[in-house]
NUGUTI-873714 format. One record per atom (N, C-alpha, C, CB): residue in three letters; x, y, z negated. Coordinates in steps of 0.1 Angstrom, whole numbers, plus 5000, padded with zeros to 4 digits. Atoms other than C-alpha are relative to their C-alpha. Glycine has a CB too. Example, Ala and Ser with C-alpha at 12.3 -4.5 7.8 and 13.67 -1.06 7.14 Angstrom:
2
ala500949885000
ala512349554922
ala500950125000
ala499050004988
ser499149895000
ser513749894929
ser499250114992
ser500450055014
This chain:
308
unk499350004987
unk372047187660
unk499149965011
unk501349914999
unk501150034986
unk370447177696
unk500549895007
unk499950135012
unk499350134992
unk370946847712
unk499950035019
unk499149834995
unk499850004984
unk371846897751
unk499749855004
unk501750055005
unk500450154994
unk369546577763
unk500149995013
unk498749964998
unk500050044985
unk370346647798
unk501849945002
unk499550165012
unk498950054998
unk373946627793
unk500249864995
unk500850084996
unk499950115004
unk373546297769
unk499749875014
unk499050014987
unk500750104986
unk371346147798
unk501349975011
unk498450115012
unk498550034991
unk374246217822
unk500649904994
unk501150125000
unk498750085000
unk376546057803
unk499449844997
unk501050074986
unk500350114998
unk374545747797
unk500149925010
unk499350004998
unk500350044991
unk373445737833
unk501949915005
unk499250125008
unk498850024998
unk377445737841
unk500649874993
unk500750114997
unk499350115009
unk378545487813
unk499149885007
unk499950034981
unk501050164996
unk375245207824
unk500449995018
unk497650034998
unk499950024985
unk375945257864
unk501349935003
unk500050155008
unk498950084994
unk379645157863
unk499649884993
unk501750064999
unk500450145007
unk379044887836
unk499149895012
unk498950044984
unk500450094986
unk376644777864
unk500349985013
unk499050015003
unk498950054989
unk378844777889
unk501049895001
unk500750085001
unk499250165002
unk381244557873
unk499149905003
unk500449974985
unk500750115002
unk378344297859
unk499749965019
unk498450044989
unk500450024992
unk377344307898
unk501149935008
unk499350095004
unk499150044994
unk380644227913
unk500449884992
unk500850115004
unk499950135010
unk381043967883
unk499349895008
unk499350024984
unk500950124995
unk378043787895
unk500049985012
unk498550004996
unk499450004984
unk378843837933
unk500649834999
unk501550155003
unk499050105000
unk381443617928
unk499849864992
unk501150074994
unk500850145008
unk380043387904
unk499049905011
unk498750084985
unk500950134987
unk377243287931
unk500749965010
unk498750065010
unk498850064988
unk380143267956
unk500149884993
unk501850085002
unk499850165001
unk381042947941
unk499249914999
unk500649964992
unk501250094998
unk378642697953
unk501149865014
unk498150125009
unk499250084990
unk379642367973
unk499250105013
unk499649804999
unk500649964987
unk378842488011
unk501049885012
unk500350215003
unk499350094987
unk379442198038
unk499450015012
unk500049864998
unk500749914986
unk379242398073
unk500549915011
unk500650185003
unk499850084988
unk379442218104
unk499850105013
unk498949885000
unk500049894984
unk379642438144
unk500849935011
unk501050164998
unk499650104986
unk379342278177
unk500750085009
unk498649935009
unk499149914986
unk381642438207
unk498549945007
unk502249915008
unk500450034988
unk379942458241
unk500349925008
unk500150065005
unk498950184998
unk380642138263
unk500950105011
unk498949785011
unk498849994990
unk383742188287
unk499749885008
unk501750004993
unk499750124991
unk383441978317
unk500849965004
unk499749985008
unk499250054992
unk386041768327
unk499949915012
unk500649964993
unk500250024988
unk385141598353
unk498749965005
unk500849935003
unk501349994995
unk381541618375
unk500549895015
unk499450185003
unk500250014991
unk380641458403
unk498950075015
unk499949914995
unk501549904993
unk378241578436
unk498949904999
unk500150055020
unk501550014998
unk374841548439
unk500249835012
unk499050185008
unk500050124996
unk373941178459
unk499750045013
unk499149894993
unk500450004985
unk374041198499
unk499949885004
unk500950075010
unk500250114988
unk372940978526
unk501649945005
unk499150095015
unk499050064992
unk376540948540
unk501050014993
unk500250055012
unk498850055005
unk378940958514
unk499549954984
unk501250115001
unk500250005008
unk378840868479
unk501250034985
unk499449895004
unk499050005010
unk381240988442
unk499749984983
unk500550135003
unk500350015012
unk381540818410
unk501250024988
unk499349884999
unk498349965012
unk384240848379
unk499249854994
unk500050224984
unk500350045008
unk384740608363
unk501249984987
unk499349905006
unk499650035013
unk385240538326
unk500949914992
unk499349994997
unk499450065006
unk387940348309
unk500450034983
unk500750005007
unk499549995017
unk388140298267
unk500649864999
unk498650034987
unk498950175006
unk390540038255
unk499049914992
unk501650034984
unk500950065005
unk388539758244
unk498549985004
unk500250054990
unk501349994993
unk385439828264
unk500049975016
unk499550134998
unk500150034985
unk384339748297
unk500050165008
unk498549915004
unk500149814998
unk384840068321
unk498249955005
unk501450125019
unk501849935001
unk381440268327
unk500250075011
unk499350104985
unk499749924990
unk380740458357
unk498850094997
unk500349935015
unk500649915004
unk379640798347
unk499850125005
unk500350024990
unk500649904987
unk378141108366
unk500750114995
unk498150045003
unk499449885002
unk380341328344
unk500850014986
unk498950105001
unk499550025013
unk382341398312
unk500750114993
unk500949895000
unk500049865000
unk382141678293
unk500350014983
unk498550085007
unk499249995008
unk384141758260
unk499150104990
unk501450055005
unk500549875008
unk383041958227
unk500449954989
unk498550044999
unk499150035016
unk384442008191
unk499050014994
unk501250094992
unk500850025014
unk382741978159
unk500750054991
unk499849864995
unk499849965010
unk383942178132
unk499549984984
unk499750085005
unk500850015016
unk383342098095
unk500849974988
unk498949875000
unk498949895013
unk385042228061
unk498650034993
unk501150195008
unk501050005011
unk383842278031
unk500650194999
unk500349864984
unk499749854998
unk383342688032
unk499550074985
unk499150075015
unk500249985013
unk382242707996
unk501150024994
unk499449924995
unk499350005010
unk384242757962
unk500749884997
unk499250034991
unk499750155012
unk383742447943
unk500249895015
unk498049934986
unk499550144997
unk385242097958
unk499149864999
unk501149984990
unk500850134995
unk383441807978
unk500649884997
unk499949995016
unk499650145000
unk384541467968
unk499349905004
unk500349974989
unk500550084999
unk383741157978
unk498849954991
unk500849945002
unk501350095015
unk381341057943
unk499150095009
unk500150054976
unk501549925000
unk379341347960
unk499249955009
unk499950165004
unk500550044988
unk378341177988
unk498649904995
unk501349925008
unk501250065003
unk374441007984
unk500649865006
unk498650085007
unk500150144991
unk375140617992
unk498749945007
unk500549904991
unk501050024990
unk371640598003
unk499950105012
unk498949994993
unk499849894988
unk372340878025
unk501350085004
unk499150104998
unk498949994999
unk375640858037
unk500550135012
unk500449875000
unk500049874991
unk377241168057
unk500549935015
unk501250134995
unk500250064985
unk377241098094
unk500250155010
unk498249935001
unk500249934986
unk377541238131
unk499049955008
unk501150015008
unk501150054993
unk374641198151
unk499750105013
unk498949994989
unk499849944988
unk374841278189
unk498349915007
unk501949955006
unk501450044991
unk370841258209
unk500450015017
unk498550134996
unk499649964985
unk370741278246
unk500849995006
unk500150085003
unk498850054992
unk373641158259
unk500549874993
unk501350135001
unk498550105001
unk376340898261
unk501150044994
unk500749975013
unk498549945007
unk379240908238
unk501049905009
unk500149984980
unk498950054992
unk382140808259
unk501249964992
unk500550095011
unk499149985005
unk384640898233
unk499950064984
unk500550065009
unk500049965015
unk385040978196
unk501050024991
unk499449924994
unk498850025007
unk388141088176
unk500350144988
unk501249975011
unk499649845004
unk389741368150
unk500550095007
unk500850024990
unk498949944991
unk391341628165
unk501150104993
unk499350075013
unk498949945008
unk392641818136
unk499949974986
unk500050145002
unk500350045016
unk392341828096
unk501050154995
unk500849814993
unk499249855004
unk393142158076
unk501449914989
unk498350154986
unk498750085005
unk395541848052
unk500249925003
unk500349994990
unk500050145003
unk396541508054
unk499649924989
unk501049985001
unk499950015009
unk396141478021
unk498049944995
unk500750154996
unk502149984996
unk391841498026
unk499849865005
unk499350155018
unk500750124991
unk392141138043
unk498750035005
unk499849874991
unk501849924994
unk389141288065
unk500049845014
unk500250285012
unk499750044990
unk388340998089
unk498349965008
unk501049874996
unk501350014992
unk385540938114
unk499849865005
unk500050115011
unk500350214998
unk384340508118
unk499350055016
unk498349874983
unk500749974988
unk383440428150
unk498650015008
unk500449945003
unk501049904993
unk380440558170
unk498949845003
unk500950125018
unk500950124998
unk377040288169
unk499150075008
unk499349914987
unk501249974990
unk374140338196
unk498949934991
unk500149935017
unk501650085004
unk370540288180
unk499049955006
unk499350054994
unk500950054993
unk367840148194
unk499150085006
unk499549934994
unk500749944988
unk366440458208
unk500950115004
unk498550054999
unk498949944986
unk369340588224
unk501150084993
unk499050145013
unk499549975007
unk370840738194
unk501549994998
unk499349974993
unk498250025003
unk374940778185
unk500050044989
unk501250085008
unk499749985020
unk375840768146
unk501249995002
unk499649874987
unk498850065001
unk379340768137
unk500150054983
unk501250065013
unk499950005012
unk380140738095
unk501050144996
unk500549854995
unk498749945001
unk382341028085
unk500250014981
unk500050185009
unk499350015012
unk384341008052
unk501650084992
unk500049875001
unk498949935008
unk387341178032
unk500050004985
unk500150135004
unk499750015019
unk388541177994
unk499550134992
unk502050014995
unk500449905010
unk387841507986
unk500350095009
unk500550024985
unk499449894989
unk387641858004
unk500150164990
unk498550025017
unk499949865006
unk388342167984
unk499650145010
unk501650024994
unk500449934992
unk387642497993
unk501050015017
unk500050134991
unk498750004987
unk388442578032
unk501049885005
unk501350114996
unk499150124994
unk389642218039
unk498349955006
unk501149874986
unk500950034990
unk387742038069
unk500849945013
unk499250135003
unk499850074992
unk388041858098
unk499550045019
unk499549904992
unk500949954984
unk387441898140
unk499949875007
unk500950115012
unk500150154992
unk386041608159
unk500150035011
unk498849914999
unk500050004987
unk386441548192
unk499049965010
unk500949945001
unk501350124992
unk383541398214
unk500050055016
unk497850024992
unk500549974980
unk382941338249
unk498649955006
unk501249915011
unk501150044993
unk379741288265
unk500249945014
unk499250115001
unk500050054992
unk378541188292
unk499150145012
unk499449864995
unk501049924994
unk376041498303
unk500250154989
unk498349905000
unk499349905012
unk376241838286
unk498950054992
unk501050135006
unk500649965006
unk373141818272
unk499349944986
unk499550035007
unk499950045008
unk374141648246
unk499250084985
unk501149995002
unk500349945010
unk372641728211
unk500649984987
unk498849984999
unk498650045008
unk375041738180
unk499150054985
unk501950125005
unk500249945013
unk374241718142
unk500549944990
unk498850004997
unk499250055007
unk375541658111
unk498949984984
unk501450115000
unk501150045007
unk373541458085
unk500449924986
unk499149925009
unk499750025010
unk373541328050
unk499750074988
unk501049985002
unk500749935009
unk372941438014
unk501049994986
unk498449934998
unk499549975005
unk375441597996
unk499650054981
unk500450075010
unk500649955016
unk375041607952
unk500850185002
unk500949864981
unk500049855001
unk374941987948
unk499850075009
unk501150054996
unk499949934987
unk373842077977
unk498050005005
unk501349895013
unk501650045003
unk369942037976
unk499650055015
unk499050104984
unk500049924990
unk369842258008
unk500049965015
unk500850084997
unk498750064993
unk371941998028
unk501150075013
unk499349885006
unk498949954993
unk374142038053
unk499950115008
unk500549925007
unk500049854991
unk374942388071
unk500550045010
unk500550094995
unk499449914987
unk375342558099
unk500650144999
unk498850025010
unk499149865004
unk377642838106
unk498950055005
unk501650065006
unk501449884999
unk374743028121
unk498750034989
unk499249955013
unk501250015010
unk372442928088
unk501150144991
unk499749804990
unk499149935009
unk375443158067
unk499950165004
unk501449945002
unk500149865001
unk375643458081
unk501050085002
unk499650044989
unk499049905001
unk378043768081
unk499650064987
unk499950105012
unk500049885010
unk378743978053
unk500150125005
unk501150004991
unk500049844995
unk377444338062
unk500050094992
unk499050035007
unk500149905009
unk377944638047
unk498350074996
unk500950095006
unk501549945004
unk374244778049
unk499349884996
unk499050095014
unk501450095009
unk372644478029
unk499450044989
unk500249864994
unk500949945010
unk370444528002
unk501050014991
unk498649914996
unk498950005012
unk373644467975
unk500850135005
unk501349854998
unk498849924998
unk375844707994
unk498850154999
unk501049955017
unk500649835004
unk372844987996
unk499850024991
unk499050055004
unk500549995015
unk371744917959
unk501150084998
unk499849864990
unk499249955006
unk375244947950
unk500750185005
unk500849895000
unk499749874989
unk375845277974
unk498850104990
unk499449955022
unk500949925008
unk372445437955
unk500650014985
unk498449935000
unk499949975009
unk373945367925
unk501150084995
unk499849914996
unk499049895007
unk377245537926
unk499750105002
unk501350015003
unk500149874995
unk375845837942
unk499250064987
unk499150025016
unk500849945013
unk373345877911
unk500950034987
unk498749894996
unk498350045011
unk376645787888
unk500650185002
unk501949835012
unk499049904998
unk379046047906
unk498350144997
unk501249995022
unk501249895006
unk375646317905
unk500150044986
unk498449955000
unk500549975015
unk375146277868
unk501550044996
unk499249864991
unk498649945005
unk378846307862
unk500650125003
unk500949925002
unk500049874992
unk378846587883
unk499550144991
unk499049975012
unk500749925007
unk376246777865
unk500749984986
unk498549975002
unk499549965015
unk377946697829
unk501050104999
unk500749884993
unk499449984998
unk380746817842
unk500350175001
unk499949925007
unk500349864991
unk379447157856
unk499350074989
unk499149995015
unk500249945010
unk377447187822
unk500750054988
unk499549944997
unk498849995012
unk380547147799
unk500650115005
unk501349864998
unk498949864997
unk382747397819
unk499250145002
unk501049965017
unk501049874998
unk380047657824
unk498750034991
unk499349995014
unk500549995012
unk378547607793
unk498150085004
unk501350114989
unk501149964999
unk375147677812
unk499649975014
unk499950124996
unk500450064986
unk373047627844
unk500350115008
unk498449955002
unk500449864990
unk373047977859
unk500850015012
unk500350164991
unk499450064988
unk375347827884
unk500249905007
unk500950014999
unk500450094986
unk374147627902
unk500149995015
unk498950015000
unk499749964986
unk374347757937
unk501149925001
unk500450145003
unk498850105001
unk378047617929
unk499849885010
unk500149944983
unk500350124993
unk378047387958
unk501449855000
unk499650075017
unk498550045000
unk381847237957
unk499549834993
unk501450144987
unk500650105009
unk380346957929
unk499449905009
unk499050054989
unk500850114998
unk377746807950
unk501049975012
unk498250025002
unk498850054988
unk380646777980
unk500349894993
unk501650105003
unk499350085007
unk382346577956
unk499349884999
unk500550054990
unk501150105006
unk379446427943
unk499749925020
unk498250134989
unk500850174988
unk378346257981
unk501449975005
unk498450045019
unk498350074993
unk382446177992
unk500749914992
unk501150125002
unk498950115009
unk383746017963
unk499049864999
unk500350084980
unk500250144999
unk381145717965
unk499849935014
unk499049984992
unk499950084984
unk381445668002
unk501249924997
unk500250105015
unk498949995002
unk384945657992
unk500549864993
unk500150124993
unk500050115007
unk384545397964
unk499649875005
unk499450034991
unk500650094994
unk382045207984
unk500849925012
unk498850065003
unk498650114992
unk384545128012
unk501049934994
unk500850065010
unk499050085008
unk387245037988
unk499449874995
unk500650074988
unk500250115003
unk385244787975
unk499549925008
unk499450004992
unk500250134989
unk383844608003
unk501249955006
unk499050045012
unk499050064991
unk386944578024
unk501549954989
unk500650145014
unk499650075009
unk389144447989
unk499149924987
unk500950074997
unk500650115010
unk386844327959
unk498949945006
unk499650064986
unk501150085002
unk383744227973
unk500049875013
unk498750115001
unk499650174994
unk383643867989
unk499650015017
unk498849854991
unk500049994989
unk384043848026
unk499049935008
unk500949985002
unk500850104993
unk381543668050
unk500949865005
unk499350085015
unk499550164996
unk382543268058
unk500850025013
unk498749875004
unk499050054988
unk385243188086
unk500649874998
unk501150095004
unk499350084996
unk386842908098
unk501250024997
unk499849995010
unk498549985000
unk390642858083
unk500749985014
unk500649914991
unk499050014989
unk393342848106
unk500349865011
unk501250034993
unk499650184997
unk394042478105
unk498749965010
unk500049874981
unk501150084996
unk390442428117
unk498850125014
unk499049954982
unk500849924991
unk389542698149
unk500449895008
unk500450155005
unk499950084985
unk389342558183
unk501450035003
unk498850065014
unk498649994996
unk392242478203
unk499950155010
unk500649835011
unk500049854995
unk393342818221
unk499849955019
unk501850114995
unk500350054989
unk393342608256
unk498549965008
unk500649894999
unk502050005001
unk389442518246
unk499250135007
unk499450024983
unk500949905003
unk388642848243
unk500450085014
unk500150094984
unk499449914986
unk390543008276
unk499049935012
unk502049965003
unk500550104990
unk389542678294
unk497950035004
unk500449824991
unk501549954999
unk385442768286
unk499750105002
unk499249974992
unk500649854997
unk385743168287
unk500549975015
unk500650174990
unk500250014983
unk387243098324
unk498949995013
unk500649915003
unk501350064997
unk384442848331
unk498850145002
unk499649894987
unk501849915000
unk381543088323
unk500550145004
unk498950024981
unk500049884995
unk383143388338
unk499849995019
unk501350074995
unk500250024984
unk383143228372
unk498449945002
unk501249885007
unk501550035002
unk379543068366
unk499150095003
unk499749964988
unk500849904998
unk378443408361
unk500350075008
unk499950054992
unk499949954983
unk380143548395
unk499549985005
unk500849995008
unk501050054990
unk378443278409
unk498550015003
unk500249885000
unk501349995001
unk375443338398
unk499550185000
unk499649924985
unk499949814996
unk375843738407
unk499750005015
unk501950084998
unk499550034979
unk376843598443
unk498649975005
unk501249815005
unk501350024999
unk373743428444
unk498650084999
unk500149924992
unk501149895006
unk371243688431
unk500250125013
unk500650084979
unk499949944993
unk372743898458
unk499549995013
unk500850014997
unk500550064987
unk372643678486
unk498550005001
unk500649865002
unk501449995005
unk368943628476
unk499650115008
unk499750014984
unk500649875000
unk368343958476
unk499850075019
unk501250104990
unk499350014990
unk370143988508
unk498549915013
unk501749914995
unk500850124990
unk368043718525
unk498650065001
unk499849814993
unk501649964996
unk364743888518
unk499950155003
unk498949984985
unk499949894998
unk365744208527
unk500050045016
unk500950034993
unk499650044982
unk366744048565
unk498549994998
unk501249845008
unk501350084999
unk363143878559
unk499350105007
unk499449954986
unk501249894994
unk361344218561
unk500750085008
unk499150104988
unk499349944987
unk363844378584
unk499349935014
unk501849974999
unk500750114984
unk362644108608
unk498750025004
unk499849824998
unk501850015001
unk358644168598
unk499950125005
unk499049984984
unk500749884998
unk359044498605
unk500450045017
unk500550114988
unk500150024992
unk360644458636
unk499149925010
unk500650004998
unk501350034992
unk358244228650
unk498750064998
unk499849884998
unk501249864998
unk355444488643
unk500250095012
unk500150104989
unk499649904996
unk357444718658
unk499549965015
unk501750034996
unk500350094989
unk357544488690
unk499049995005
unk500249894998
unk501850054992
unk354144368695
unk499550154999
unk498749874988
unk500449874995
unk353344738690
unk499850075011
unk500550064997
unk500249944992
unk354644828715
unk499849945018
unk500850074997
């Protein structure tokens, strides 16, 4: 008997391509579960500025905290802190390094103010100790909670003094060798990455080979080939597949739960801000433009002048 090794090959190729499809979406998910403790600074919001220092008048704000002497400050300017555990597996307190305990640590400015402002549970006892100055100019403040499961986290509140504040989040988490993250260190999940093209090459060679078994069995020969209808099928059915699986089985890029976005007042209050910022700075660019355009209007008139 004649063994048909192109059709055997087919059918191998078909049977090892999905099998590796599964194993790949198995282990997808498998590396998804890692601790991940992400931290994301807002932009500051100013609440209240003062002007620049004249000869004939003078404006200051000043500062009142319960328990403190007031402070008289040139400005005071708001920003959140975001931070949730955006991993699988569950943060607990044991994980925490006691020689290197987790912390907030604010450079460059004055902390005026320090508090939570939300928590994805109660349950998380998430709490933030109060805020120490170091000896070179430094702000620490201890942060602690019982345990954070996946998507549980916290939003701090801080207020400066100047908005060029610097914000970080420090400490040395067991399982986390990497330490602490930024949402910009994470990433998006895109469709054209190396997993999603691998897996994109591999069904197209899949649906092909099954294609051709297909077209061997029912035509019991090649001499029809021309037959084009097959390879249609063959490049539509794994686009087909390939979007089904990214937008339900395959694991989504990191976000922020619900419990833990910015307030919606935040976010109105600073896209307002920077849309007028950037009028003003339109206005400006214009006038500019404006001013040197009189400039040589003027140069060229006084040529004109003494010309004549």
């Amino acid at each position: 008997m004649k063994i048909d090794w192109l059709s055997i090959v087919a059918v191998i190729g078909t049977i090892g391509t999905i099998v590796g499809l599964v194993l790949t979406i198995v282990y997808a998910h498998r590396a998804d579960r890692r601790k991940a403790l992400v931290y994301d600074v807002a932009p500051p919001l100013a609440l209240a500025t003062v002007l620049p220092e004249r000869t004939e008048h003078r404006l200051s704000i000043l500062y009142e905290r319960e328990g403190y002497p007031p402070l008289n400050v040139k400005g005071a300017y708001l920003r959140f802190i975001q931070l949730g555990n955006l991993g699988k597996e569950p943060i607990r307190l044991e994980d925490i390094a006691h020689s290197d305990p987790l912390r907030l640590e604010v450079a460059k400015a004055r902390v005026l103010d320090m508090a939570v402002s939300a928590v994805s549970r109660d349950v998380i006892n998430f709490h933030v100790a109060s805020f120490t100055e170091t000896s070179d100019g430094q702000t620490n403040s201890l942060i602690s909670f019982d345990f954070l499961d996946s998507q549980d986290g916290a939003v701090i509140r801080v207020i400066t003094d100047n908005p060029t504040a610097r914000f970080g989040i420090s400490g040395t988490i067991i399982g986390m060798p990497q330490g602490i993250l930024q949402m910009d260190d994470l990433g998006q999940n895109k469709t054209l990455n190396a997993i999603g093209c691998s897996l994109a090459v591999l069904l197209q060679l899949s649906t092909i080979a099954g294609a051709l078994f297909v077209f061997r069995t029912v035509t019991g020969s090649w001499s029809l080939l021309w037959v084009f209808l097959l390879p249609l099928a063959a490049l539509f059915l794994p686009g087909s597949i390939v979007a089904i699986v990214i937008s339900t089985i395959w694991p989504n890029g990191p976000k922020w739960p619900k419990a833990l976005n910015l307030p919606n007042w935040f976010v109105s209050a600073y896209s307002a801000r920077r849309d007028i910022y950037r009028l003003n700075e339109i206005d400006a660019k214009i006038l500019a433009t404006q001013a040197l355009l009189d400039q040589e209007k003027n140069k060229v008139k006084s040529r004109n002048n003494n010309g004549a």
